[in-house]
VOZARO-479568 format. One record per residue (C-alpha): residue number from 0; residue in one letter; x, y, z. Coordinates in steps of 0.001 Angstrom, whole numbers. Layout:
VOZARO-479568
[NUM,'A',[X,Y,Z]]
...
This chain:
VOZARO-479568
[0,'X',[0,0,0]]
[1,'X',[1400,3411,-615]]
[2,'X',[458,5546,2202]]
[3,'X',[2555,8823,1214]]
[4,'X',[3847,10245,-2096]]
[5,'X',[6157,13107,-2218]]
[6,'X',[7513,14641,-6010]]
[7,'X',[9501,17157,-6792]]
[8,'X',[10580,18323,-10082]]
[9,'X',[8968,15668,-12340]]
[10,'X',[6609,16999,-14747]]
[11,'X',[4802,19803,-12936]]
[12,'X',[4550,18264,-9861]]
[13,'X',[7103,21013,-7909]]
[14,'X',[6359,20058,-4697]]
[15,'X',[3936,17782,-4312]]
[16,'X',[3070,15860,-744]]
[17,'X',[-177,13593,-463]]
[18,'X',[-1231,10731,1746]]
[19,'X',[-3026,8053,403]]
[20,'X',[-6064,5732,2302]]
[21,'X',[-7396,2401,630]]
[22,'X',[-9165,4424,-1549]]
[23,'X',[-8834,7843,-3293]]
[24,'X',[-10608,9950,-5417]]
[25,'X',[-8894,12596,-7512]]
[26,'X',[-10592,15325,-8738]]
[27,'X',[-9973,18452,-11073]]
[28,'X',[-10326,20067,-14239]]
[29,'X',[-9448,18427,-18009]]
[30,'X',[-6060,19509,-19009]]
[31,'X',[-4831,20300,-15474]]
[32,'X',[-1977,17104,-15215]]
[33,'X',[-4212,14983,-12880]]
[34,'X',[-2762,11973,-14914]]
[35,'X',[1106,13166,-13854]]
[36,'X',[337,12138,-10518]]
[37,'X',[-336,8026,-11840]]
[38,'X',[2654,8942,-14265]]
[39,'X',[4922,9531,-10831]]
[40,'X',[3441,6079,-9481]]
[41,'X',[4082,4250,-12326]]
[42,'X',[7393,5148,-12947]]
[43,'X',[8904,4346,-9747]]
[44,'X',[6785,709,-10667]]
[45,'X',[9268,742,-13804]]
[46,'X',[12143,1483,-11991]]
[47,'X',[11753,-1400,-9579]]
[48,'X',[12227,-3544,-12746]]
[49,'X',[13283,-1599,-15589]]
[50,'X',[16792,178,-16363]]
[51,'X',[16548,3844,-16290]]
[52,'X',[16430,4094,-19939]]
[53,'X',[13414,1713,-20314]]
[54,'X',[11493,3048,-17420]]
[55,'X',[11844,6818,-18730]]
[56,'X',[10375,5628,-22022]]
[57,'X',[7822,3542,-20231]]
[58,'X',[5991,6629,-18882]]
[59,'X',[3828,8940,-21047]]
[60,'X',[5306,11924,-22702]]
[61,'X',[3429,14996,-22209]]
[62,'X',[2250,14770,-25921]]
[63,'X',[461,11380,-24232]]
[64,'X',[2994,9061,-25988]]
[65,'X',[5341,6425,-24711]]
[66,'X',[8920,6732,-25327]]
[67,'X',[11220,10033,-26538]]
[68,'X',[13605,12527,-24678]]
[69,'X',[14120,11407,-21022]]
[70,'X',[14037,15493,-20516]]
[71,'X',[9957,15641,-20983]]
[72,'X',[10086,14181,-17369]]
[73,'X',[11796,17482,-15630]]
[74,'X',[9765,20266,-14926]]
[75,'X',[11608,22646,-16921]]
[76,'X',[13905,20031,-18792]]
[77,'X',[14353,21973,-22269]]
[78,'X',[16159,24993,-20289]]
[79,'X',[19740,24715,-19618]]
[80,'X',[20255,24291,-16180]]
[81,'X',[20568,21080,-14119]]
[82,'X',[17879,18980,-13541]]
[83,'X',[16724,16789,-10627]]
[84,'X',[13542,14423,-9785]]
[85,'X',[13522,13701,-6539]]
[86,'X',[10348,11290,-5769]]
[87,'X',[10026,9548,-2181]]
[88,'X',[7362,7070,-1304]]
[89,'X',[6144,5293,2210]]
[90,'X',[4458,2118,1805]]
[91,'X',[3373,-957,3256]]
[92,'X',[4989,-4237,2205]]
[93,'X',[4110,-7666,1943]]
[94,'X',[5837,-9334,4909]]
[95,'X',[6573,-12593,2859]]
[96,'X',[7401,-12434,-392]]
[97,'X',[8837,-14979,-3262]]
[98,'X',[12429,-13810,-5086]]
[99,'X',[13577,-14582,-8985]]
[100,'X',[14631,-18203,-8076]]
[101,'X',[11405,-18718,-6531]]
[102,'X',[12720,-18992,-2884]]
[103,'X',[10695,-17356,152]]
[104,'X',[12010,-14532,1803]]
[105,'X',[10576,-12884,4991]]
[106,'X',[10975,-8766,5375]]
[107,'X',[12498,-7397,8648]]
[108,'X',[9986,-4715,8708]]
[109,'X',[6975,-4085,6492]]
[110,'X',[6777,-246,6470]]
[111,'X',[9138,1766,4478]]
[112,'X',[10160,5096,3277]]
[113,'X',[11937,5363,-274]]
[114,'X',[13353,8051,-1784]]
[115,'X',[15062,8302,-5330]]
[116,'X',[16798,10950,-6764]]
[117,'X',[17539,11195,-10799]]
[118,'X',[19295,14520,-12830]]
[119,'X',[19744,14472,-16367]]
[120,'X',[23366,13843,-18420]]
[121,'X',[23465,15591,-21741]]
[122,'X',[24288,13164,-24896]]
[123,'X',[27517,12668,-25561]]
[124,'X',[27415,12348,-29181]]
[125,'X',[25442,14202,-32137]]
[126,'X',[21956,11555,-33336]]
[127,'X',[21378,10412,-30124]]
[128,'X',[19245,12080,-26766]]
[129,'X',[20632,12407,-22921]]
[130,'X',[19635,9744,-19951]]
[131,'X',[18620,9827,-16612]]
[132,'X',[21149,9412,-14204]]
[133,'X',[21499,7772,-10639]]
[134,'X',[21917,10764,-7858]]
[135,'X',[20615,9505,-4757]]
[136,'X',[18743,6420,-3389]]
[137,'X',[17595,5202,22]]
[138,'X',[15431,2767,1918]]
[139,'X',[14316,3251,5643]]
[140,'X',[12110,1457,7871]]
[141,'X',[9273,3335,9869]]
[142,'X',[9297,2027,13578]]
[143,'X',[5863,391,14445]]
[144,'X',[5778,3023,17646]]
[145,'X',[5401,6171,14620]]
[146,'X',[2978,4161,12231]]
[147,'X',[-186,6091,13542]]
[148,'X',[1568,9222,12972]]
[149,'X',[1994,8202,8941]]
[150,'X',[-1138,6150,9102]]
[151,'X',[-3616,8854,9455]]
[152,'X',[-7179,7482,7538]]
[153,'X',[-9504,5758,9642]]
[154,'X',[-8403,2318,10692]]
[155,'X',[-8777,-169,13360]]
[156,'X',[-5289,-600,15181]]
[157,'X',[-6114,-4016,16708]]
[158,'X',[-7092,-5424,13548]]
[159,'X',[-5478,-3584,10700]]
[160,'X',[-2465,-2029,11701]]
[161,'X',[-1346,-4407,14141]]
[162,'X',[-1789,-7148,11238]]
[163,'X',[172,-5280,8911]]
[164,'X',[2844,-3605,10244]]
[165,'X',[4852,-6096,11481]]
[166,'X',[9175,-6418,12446]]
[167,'X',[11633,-3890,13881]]
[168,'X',[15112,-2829,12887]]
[169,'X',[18030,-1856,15472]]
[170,'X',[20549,-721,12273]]
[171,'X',[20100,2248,10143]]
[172,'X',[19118,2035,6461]]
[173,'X',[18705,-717,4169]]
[174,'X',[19492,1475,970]]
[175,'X',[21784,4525,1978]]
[176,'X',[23262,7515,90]]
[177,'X',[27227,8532,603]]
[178,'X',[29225,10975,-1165]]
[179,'X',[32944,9706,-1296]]
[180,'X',[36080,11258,-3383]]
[181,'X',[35531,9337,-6083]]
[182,'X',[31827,10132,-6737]]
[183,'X',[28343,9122,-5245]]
[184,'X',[28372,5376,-3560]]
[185,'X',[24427,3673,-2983]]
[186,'X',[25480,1330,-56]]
[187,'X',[23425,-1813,293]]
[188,'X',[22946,-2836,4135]]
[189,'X',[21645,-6406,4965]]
[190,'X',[18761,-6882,7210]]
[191,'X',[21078,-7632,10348]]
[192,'X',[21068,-3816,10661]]
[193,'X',[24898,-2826,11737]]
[194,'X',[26514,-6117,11626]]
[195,'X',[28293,-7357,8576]]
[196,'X',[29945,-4322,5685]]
[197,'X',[27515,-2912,3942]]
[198,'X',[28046,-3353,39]]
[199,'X',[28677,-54,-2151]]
[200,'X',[27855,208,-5939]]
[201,'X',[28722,3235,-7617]]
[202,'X',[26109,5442,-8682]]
[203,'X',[27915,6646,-11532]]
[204,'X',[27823,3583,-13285]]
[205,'X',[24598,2313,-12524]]
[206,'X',[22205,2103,-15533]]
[207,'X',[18925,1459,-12817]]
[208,'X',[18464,1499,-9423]]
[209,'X',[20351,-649,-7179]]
[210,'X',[16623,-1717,-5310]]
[211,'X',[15892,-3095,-8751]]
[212,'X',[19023,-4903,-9102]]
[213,'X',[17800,-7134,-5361]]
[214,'X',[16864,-10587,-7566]]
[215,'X',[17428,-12968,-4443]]
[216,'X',[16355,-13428,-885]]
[217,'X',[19712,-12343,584]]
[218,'X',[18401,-8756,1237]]
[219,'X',[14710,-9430,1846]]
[220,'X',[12808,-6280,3070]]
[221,'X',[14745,-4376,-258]]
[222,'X',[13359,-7488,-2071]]
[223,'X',[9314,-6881,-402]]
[224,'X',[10334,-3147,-1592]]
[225,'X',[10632,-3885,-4746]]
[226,'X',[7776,-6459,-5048]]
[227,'X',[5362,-3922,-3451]]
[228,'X',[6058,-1466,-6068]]
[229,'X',[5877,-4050,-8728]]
[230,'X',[2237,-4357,-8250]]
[231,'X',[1488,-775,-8518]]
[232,'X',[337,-664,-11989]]
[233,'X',[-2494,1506,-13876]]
[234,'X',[-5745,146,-15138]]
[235,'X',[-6839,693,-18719]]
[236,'X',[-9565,-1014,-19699]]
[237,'X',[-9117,-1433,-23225]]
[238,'X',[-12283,-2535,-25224]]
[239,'X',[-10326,-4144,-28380]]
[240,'X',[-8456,-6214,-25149]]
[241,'X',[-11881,-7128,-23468]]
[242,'X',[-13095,-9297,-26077]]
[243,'X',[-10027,-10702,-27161]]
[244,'X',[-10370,-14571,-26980]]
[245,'X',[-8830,-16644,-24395]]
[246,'X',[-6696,-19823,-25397]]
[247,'X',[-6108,-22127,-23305]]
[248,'X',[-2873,-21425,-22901]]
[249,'X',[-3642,-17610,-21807]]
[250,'X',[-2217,-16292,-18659]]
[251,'X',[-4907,-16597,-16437]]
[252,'X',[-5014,-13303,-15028]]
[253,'X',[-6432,-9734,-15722]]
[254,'X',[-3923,-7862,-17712]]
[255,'X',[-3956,-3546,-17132]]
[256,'X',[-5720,-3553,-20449]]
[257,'X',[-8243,-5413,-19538]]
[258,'X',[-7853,-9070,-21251]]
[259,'X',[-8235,-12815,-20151]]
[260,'X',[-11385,-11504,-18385]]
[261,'X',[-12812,-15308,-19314]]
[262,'X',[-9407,-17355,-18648]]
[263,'X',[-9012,-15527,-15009]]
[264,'X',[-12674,-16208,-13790]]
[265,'X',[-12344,-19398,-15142]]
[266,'X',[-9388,-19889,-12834]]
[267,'X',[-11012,-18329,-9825]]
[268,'X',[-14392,-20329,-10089]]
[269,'X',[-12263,-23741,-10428]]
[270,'X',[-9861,-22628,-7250]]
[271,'X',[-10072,-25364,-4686]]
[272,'X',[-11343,-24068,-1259]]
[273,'X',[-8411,-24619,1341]]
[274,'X',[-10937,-26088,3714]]
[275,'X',[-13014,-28057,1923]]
[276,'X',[-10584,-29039,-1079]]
[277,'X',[-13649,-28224,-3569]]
[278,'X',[-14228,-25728,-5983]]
[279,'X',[-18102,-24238,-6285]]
[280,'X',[-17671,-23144,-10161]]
[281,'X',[-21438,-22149,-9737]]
[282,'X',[-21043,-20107,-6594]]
[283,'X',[-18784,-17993,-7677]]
[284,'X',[-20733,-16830,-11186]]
[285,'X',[-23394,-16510,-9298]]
[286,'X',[-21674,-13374,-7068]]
[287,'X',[-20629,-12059,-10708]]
[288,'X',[-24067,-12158,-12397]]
[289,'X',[-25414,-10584,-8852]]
[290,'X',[-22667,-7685,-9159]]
[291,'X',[-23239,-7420,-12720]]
[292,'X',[-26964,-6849,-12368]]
[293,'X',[-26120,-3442,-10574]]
[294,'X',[-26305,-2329,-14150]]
[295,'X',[-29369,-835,-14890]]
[296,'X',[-30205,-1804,-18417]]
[297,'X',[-28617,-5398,-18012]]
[298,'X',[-30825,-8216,-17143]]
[299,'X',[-28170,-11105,-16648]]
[300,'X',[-30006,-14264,-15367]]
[301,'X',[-26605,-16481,-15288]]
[302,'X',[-22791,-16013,-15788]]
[303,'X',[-21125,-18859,-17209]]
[304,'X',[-17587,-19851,-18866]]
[305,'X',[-17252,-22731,-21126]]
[306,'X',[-14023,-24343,-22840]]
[307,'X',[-14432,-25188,-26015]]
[308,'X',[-11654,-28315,-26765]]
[309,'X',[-12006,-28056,-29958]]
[310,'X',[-10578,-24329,-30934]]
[311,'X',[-9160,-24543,-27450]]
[312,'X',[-10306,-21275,-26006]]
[313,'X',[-12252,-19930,-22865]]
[314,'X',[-15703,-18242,-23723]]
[315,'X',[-17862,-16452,-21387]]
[316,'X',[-21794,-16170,-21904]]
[317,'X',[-24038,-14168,-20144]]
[318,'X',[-27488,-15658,-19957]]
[319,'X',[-30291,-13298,-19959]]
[320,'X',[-33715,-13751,-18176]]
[321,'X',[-35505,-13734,-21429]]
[322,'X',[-33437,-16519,-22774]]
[323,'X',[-30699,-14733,-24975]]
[324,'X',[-27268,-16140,-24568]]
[325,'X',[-24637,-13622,-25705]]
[326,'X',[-20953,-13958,-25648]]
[327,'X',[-18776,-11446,-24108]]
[328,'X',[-17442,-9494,-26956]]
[329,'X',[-21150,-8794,-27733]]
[330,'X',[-21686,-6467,-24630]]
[331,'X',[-21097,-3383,-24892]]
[332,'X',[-17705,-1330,-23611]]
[333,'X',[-19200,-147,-20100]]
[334,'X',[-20800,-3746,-19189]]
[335,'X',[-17271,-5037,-20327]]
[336,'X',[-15534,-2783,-18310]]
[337,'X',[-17891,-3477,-15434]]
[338,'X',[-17281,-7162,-15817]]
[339,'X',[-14144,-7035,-15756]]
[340,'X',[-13833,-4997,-12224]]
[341,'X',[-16468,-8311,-10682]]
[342,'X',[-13826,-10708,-11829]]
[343,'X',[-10979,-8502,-9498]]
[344,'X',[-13254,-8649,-7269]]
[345,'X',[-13401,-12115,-7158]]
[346,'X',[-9826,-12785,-7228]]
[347,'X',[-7843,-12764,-3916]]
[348,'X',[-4473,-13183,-5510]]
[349,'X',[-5293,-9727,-7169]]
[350,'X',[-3697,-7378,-4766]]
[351,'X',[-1418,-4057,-4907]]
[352,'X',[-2238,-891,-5808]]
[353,'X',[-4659,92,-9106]]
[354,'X',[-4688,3613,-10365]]
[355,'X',[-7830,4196,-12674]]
[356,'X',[-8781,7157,-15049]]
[357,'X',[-12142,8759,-15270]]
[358,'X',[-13998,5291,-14239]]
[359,'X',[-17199,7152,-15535]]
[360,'X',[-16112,6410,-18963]]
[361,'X',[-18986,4298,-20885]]
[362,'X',[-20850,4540,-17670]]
[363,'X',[-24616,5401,-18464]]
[364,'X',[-25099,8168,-15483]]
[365,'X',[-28050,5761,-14196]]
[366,'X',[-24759,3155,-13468]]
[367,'X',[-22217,5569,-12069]]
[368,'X',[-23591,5101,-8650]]
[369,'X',[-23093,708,-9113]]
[370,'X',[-19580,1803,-10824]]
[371,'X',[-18333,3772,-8009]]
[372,'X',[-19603,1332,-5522]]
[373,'X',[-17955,-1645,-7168]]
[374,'X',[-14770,279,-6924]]
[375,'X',[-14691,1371,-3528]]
[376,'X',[-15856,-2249,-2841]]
[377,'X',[-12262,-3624,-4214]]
[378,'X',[-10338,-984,-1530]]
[379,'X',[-9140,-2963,1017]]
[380,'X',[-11563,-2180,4263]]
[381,'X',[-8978,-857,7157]]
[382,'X',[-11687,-2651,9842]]
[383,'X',[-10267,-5355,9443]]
[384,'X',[-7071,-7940,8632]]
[385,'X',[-6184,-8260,5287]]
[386,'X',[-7444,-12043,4104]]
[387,'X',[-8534,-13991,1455]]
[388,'X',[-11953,-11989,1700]]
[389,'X',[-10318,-8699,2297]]
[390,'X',[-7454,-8728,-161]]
[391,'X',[-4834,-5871,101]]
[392,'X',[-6055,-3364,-2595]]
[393,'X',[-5629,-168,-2765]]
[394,'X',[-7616,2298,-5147]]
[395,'X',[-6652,5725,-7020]]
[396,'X',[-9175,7194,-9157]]
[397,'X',[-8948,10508,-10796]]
[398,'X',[-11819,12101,-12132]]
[399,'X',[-13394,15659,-14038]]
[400,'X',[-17350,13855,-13453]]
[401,'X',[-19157,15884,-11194]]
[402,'X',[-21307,12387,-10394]]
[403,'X',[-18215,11083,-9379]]
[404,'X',[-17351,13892,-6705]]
[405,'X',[-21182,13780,-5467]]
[406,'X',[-20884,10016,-4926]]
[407,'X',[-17474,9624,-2865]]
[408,'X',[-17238,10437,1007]]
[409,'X',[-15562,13709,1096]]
[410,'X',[-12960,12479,3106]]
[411,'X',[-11862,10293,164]]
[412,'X',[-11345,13488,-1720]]
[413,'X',[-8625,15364,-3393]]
[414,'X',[-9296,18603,-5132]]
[415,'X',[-6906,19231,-8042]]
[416,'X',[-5510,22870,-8792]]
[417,'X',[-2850,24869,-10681]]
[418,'X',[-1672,27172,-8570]]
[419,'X',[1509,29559,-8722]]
[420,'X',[4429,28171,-6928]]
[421,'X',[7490,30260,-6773]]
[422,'X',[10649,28180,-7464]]
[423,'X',[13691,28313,-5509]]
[424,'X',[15723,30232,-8152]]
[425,'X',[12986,33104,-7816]]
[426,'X',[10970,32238,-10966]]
[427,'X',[6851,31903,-10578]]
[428,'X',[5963,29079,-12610]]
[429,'X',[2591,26983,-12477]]
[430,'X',[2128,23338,-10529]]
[431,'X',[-355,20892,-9663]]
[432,'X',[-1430,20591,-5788]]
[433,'X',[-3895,18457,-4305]]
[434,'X',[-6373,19695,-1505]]
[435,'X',[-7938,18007,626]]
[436,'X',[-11280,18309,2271]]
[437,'X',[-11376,20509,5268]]
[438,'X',[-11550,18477,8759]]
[439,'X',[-10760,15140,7036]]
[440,'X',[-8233,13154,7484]]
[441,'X',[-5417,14349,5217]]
[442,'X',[-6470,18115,6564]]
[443,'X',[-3567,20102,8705]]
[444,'X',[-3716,23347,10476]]
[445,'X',[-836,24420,8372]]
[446,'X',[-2415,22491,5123]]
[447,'X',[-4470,24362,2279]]
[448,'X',[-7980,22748,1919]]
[449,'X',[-11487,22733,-57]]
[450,'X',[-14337,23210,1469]]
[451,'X',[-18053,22513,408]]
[452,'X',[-18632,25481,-1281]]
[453,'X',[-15333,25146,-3367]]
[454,'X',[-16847,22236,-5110]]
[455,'X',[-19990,24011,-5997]]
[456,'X',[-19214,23918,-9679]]
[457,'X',[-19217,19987,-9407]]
[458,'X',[-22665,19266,-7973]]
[459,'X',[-24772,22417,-9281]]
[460,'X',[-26732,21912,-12597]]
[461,'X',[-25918,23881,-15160]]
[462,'X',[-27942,26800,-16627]]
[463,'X',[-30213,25287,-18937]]
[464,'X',[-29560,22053,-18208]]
[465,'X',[-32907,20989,-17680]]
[466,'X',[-34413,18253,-19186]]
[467,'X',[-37086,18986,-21514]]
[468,'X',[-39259,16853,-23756]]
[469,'X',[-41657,18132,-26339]]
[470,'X',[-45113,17334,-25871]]
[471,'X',[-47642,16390,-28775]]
[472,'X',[-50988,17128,-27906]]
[473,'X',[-53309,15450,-29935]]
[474,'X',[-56276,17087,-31842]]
């Protein structure tokens, strides 16, 4: 779970610090750089598995593109001064995790703080474009004793926090910084805290981070690191992807894009209970056609997936109460995209954190209210222990809907503005903040907040926007 993001310099987030709850709902204008804020999370997801030059043309360009000049990352990267990102998260990690070899290893401590810093180093030839380089990186643990202090949404301590945040740590870091003659060392210290040297690679040289470069369980909380912010990824529910068959030989898991829908809930409804060593194939469809007839407009009677052995492919039908049997690719993109968020739900081994854009998207405004509460319903609920039925999820949604806002708690809220921000060489430039609702949880005395009536413009009608329907009177 990432409970904290902090950015500076990457796009135009300047100076950017937001907490984060199970579940969060982003909202601004179009055009603003609401989307820069998943771009941040994403790309420290790339950079826990991706060398910096694949994980800078991983995120999206501000033209919306993948790939380019590793310089459309920096705030200001086209003028000719040096450039930094400097991007620190605090998360919750799994306390058990698997590494490369497939070997079990078991963190120290399961909250962390992690904090990268990148500049930029000009090309050294004509034809070609500059790269990111490694400036800073470090990985500290959070003692259980400050954890309320950093976990600030509503949450049961006996049954949440105290299930989660588990281990101590007598030593310092586990990823440390150190400037030495010969340039900038990222020292690697083992999870016995001060005994044993730690190791030093040389920044310099590095061509990714040195938490991505932890493959085996010899350093295991950098390795739960690094596996927690692998499974931050961003949801796009692609229709072309949704109805894409399913062989048999499919991964049997949602993709980002949205495919295997059929393969996956296949899996899931076939999963042997650990109790009773039986699957209930029939049981399980049955809490998908329920969810799915939320949907106003779709009257599903029975959910169903079939293998067909002969073109060796997954199909799922929806059976309709009036006796219509239609395959998936024949619904249309909102009850796809729908479908595809009751098969997460269903799946336990889904976990991690899911960033979504504009959710309303396809969404008849009768179904918003069903969308939003199928999405909120996927958060993990801080009441209780994470478990099989209370997977650890966490949701980000950003949003310019006006349904959206009306529908969320407002303590769930983040209010999305350009405001001037005056940088530390004296210029006044333009950034993105985020503000939260007055009195909630994320709300300081020394924090800028929204209040009801700053949100007018979201739930008022607009002039004219009554609806009106011609009348023909007969004669």
């Amino acid at each position: 779970m990432l409970t904290r993001l902090e950015v500076t310099g990457f796009k135009n987030l300047l100076d950017l610090q937001v907490d984060f709850g199970p579940f969060t709902c982003i909202a601004g204008a179009n055009g603003i750089g609401k989307s820069n804020i998943f771009d941040a999370i994403e790309f420290l997801s790339y950079l826990a598995s991706d060398s910096l030059v694949e994980a800078s043309q991983r995120v999206r360009s501000a033209s919306g593109t993948r790939g380019g000049d590793p310089r459309d990352l920096f705030w200001d990267g086209y003028r000719d001064h040096q450039r930094q990102i400097t991007i620190a998260a605090e998360m919750i990690v799994p306390a058990e995790v698997e590494d490369d070899l497939g070997s079990p290893a078991k963190a120290t401590t399961t909250f962390l703080r992690y904090e990268i810093t990148l500049g930029y180093s000009a090309p050294e030839g004509e034809g070609s474009v500059g790269r990111l380089s490694l400036l800073g990186e470090e990985l500290r643990h959070i003692n259980k004793g400050e954890a309320s202090k950093h976990l600030r949404f509503m949450h049961s301590a006996a049954k949440f926090r105290n299930a989660v945040i588990l281990g101590q740590r007598r030593g310092g870091a586990y990823l440390s910084t150190e400037i030495r003659d010969g340039g900038t060392v990222i020292n690697v210290h083992g999870d016995g805290g001060s005994f044993g040297r730690p190791q030093p690679r040389a920044a310099a040289k590095a061509g990714r981070t040195v938490l991505s470069t932890v493959t085996t369980n010899d350093y295991p909380t950098i390795l739960a690191a690094r596996r927690e912010m692998q499974s931050w990824r961003r949801l796009a529910l692609e229709p072309s992807a949704l109805r894409a068959p399913d062989s048999l030989t499919d991964p049997r898991a949602i993709d980002v894009d949205g495919r295997h829908i059929a393969a996956t809930l296949y899996r899931i409804a076939h999963e042997k209970d650990p109790v009773t060593e039986e699957s209930r194939p029939e049981a399980v469809y049955a809490r998908v056609a329920g969810r799915l007839s939320d949907l106003a407009g779709v009257d599903v009677d029975q959910i169903v997936v079939e293998v067909d052995p002969v073109r060796e492919v997954f199909t799922l039908f929806l059976h309709e109460k009036g006796g219509l049997r239609l395959p998936a690719r024949a619904l249309s993109e909102g009850t796809l995209r729908f479908l595809a968020l009751c098969v997460l739900l269903e799946d336990p081994s889904f976990t991690g954190l899911m960033c979504m854009e504009e959710p309303e998207n396809g969404i008849h405004p009768a179904n918003l209210q069903a969308m939003i509460s199928l999405i909120q319903d996927l958060a993990i609920d801080p009441d209780f222990a994470p478990d099989e039925g209370n997977p650890f999820r966490q949701v980000i949604v950003n949003t310019h809907s006006p349904g959206v806002v009306q529908l969320c708690d407002p303590a769930d809220l983040l209010l999305a503005e350009v405001r001037s921000y005056r940088h530390a060489e004296g210029d006044v430039t333009r950034a993105l903040t985020l503000l939260p609702y007055r009195d909630s949880w994320r709300s300081t005395n020394h924090s800028h907040s929204f209040t009801t009536a700053d949100v007018t413009y979201y739930v008022a009608a607009p002039v004219g926007a009554q609806l009106r329907i011609p009348l023909e009177i007969a004669g």
